[in-house]
C-alpha positions in Angstrom: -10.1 53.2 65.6 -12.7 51.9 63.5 -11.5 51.2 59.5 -12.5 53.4 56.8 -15.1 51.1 55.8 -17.3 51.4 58.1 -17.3 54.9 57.5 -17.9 54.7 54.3 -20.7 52.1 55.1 -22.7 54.5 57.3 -22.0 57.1 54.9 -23.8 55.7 52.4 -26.7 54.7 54.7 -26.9 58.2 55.6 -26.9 59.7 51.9 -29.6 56.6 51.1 -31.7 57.4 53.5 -31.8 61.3 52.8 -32.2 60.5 49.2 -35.0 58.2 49.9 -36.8 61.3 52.3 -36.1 63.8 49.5 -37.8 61.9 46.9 -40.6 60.4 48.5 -41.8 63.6 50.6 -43.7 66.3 50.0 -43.2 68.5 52.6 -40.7 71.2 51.8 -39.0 71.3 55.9 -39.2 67.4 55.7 -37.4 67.5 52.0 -34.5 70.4 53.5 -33.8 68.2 56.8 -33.3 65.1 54.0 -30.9 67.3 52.4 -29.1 67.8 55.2 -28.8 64.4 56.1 -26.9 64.5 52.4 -25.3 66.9 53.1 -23.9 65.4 56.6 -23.1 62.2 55.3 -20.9 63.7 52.4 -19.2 65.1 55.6 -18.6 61.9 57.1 -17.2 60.6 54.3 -15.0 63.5 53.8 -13.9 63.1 57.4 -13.0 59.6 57.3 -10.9 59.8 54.3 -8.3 62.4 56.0 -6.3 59.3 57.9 -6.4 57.5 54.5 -4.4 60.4 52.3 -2.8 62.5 55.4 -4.0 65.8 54.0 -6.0 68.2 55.9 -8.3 69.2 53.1 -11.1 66.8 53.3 -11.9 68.0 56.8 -12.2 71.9 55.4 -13.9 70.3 52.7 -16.0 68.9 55.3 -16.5 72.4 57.7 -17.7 73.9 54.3 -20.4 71.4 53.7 -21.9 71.9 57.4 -21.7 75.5 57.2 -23.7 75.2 53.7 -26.1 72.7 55.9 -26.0 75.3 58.3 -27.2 78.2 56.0 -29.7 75.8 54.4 -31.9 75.6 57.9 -31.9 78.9 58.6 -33.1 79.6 55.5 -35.8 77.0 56.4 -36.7 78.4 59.6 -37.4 82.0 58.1 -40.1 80.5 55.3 -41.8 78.7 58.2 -41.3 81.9 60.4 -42.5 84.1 57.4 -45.9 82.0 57.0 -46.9 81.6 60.4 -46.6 85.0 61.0 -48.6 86.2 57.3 -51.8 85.3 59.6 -53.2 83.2 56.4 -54.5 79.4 58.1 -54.4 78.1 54.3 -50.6 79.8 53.4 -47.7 77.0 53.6 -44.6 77.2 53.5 -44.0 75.9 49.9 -47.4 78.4 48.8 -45.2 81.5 50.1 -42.1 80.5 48.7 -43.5 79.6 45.7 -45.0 83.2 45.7 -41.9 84.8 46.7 -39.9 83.5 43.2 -42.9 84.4 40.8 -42.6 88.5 42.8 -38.7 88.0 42.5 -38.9 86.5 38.3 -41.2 89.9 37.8 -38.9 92.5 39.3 -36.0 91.0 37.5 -37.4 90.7 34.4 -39.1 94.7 34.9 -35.6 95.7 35.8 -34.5 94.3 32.8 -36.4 96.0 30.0 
């Protein structure tokens, strides 16, 4: 078995390198699969800390943050899904999601008064 370090070596590689895609691109799937890689490497390091303490709760810890990684690209998949199919060549997917908060922030706010 390898020692915790390493894990927590290529733990921190992982959450660099996802921090490094999230800041520096401007695509929104691009910035949501550098998320992810966040997300998986807080995982790892979750994981690799279980030996170290003997209590199981880093590895739930550690389901809960895939399944959150998990909910995060589907979400992805339906804005992509939902602009390709709206037919408009110039629509992206940041355009329709950006559209979709400013018709959500008006109901809310109509509902409110």
């Amino acid at each position: 078995m390898l020692p915790t370090t390493h894990y927590l070596y290529f733990g921190i590689a992982l959450f660099a390198l996802g921090l490094g895609g999230a800041a520096l691109r401007r695509s929104l799937i691009a910035v949501l699969l550098s998320v992810q890689l966040m997300f998986m490497a807080a995982a790892v390091l979750l994981c690799a800390y279980v030996p170290v303490h003997g209590a199981a709760q880093g590895r739930v810890a550690a389901l809960l943050i895939v399944l959150v990684g998990f909910v995060e690209v589907t979400i992805a998949a339906a804005v992509v899904v939902r602009a390709i199919r709206s037919g408009e060549p110039e629509s992206s997917p940041v355009a329709w999601l950006e559209d979709w908060a400013e018709d959500w922030a008006a109901r809310s706010e109509g509902e409110g008064s």
